[in-house]
Steps between C-alpha positions, in 0.01 A plus 500: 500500500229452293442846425809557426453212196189673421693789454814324287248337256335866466796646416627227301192508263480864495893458345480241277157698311624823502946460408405350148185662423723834551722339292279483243391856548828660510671270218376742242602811618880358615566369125402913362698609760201665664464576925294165527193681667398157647836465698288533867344163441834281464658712825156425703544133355859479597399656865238242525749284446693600769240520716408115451807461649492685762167453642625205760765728569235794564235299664599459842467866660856474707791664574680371211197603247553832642862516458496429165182753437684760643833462362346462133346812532747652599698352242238631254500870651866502283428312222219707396673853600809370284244408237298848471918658482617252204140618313563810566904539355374229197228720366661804543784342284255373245397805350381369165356169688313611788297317671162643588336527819270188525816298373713605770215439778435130320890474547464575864233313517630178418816513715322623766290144489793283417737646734285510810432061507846436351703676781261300720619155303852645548474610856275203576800253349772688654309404811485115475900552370622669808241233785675226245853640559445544857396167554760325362770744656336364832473156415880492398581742774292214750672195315836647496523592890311094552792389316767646609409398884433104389771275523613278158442139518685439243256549210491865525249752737156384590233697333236669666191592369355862574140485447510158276688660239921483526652689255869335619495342191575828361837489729570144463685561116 
């Protein structure tokens, strides 16, 4: 674990130099309504970012850092096919504007970087939602059936705790 806070407080310094110095960089060319030729060093900042986040996510080599490894890139085998096709249709409709070629490999560039750690947030959050959901369907699934065997006293169904955490209180309104 403490590599993987090593890692976070990389990441996290790496992000909070480089998002507003590219900021600075890029400002110019944004208000002329100029390609802002720094626009790699805010994506890389945003994906370090990311990363910061990820990186006690990412540290422990199991199953589930696999899973979500695998299924972001496969997740980013689409995104960046679907991004080369919407290039290609937009500069071929932008005949007076066209974008040249070190523009359109910057472009691809920077989604390639951002989309590559946030699908891994995504798929990585999705994750903790659905073991989240799960455990509480089987906690009220384990509370219900306790409940519906115990006898009332009078005062309603005894609780029982699965685990040291009963969420009957969610069926008791």
């Amino acid at each position: 674990m403490k590599k993987a806070r090593e890692n976070q407080l990389s990441y996290l310094f790496l992000a909070i130099i480089m998002i507003p110095l590219s900021i600075y960089i890029n400002y110019p060319y944004v208000a002329n309504g100029d390609f802002p030729e720094g626009i790699m060093a805010f994506f890389l900042g945003t994906s370090a970012l990311m990363m910061s986040y990820l990186s006690p996510h990412l540290y422990p080599k199991d199953e589930r850092t696999k899973e979500i490894i695998g299924k972001s890139m496969t997740a980013n085998y689409f995104t960046l096919f679907a991004t080369i096709t919407v290039l290609f249709l937009i500069i071929g409709a932008l005949e007076p504007n066209t974008l040249s070629a070190t523009h359109v490999l910057t472009i691809l560039f920077c989604i390639m970087t951002t989309s590559i750690p946030l699908t891994m947030v995504i798929y990585s959050k999705t994750d903790l939602m659905i073991n989240l959901y799960k455990t509480i369907q089987l906690g009220l699934g384990f509370v219900m059936t306790v409940r519906s065997k115990l006898p009332n006293k009078g005062f309603g169904y005894k609780e029982v705790k699965a685990g040291g955490i009963s969420p009957a209180f969610l069926l008791s309104k």
